[in-house]
C-alpha positions as CSV (number, residue, x, y, z in Angstrom):
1,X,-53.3,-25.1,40.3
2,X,-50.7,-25.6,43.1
3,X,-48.1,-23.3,43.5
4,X,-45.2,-25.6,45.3
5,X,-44.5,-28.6,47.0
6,X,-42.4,-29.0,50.3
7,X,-40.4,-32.3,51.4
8,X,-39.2,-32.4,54.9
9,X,-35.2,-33.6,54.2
10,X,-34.9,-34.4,58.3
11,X,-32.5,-32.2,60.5
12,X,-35.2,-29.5,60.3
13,X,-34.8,-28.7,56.8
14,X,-37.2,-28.9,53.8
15,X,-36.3,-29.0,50.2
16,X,-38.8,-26.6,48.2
17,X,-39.6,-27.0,44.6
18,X,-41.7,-24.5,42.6
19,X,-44.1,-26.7,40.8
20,X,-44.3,-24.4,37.3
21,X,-40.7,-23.8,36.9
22,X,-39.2,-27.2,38.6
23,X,-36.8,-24.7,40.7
24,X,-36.0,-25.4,44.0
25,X,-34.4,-24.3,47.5
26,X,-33.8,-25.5,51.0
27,X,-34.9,-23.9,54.3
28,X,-33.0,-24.9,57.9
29,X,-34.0,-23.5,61.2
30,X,-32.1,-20.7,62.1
31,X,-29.3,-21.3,64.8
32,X,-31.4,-19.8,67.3
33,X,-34.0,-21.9,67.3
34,X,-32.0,-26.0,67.1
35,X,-30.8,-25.6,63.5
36,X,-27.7,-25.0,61.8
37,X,-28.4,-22.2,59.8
38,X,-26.7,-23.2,56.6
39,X,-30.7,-21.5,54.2
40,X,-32.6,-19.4,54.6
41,X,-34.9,-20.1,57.3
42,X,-38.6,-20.1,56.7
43,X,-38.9,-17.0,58.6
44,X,-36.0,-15.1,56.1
45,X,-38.0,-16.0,53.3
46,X,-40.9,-14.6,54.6
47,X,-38.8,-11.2,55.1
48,X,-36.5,-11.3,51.8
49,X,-39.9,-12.0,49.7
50,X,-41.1,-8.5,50.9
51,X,-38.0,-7.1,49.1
52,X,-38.6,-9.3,46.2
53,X,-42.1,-8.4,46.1
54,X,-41.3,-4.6,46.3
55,X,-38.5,-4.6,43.0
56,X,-40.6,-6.8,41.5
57,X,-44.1,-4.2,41.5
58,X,-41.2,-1.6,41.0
59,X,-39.8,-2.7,37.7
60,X,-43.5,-3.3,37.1
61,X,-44.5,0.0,36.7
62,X,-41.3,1.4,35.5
63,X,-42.1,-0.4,32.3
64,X,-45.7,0.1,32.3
65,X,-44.8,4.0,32.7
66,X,-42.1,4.2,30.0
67,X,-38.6,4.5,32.2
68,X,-36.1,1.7,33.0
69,X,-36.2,0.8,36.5
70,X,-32.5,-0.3,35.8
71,X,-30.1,-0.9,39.0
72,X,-32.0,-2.0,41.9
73,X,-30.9,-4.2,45.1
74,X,-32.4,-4.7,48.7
75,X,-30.4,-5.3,51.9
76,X,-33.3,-6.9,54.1
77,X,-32.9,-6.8,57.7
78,X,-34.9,-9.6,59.8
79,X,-36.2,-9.0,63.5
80,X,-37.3,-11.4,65.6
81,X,-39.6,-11.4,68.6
82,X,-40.6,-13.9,71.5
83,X,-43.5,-14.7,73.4
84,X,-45.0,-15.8,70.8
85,X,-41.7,-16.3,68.4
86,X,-42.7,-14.4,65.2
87,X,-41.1,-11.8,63.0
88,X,-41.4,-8.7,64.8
89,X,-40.1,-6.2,61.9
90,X,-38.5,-5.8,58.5
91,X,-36.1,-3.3,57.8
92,X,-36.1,-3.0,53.8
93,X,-33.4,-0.7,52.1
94,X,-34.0,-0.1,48.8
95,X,-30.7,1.4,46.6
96,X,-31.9,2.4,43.0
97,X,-30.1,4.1,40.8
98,X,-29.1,7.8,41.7
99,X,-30.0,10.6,39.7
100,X,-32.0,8.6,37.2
101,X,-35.7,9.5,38.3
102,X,-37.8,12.3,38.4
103,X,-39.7,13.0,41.5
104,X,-42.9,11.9,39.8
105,X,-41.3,8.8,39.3
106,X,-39.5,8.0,42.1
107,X,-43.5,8.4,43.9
108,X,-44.6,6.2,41.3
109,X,-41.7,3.2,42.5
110,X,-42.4,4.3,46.2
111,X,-46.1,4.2,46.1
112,X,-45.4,0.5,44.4
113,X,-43.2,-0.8,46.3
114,X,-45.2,0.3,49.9
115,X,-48.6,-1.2,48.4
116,X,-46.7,-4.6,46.6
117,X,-48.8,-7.4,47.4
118,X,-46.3,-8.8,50.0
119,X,-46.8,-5.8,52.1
120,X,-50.3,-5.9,51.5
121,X,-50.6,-9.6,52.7
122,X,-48.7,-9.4,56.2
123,X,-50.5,-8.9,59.5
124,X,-50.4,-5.3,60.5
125,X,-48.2,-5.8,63.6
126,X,-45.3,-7.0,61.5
127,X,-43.6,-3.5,61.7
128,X,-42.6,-2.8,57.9
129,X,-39.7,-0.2,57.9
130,X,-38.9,1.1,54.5
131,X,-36.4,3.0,53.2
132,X,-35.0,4.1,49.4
133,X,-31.9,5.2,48.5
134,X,-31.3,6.8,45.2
């Protein structure tokens, strides 16, 4: 089954849609690179679905291990690289809830989060910088 479908919308933008759900969102080139910047660009999607991915696998095993993964955000940091133009790093900051895990389970969300299938899926040279905050 296919997963989404892209439109190109002209003015180096494309208007996503999520084929299950019917929900949709726009990319635009960054400003850096001949586009206004007013979305996410294709390459911050790529970056803010590692942070996704992580809370996501995260609240996963919270409930699958009895505890309430409760408060959690991201703050995502994108850097780029030239030569050839790619992300060159994410910086992920991870701010759960403080004071509300054990150690065990803050392993368990660590372990998670570090081995979500995001993570798992991007090439090795795409630095992956990690940190949590509780």
């Amino acid at each position: 089954m296919k997963t989404s479908k892209i439109k190109y919308a002209g003015e180096l933008r494309t208007e996503c849609t999520h084929l299950k759900s019917g929900k949709t969102f726009v990319t635009d080139a960054p400003t850096d690179n001949n586009g206004k910047g007013e979305a996410f660009s294709p390459t911050d999607t790529v970056a803010t679905a590692l942070g996704c991915c992580m809370i996501t696998i995260m609240g996963i095993v919270a409930e699958k291990n009895n505890f309430e993964l409760g408060h959690c955000k991201a703050d995502i940091t994108k850097v780029m690289e030239s030569n050839p133009r790619r992300i060159g790093e994410v910086i992920v900051e991870l701010h759960l809830a403080e004071g509300n895990f054990s150690a065990e389970q803050k392993k368990i969300l660590e372990t998670a989060a570090l081995n979500c299938p995001v993570a798992k899926s991007l090439h090795p040279d795409l630095k992956q910088t990690v940190t949590f905050k509780y």
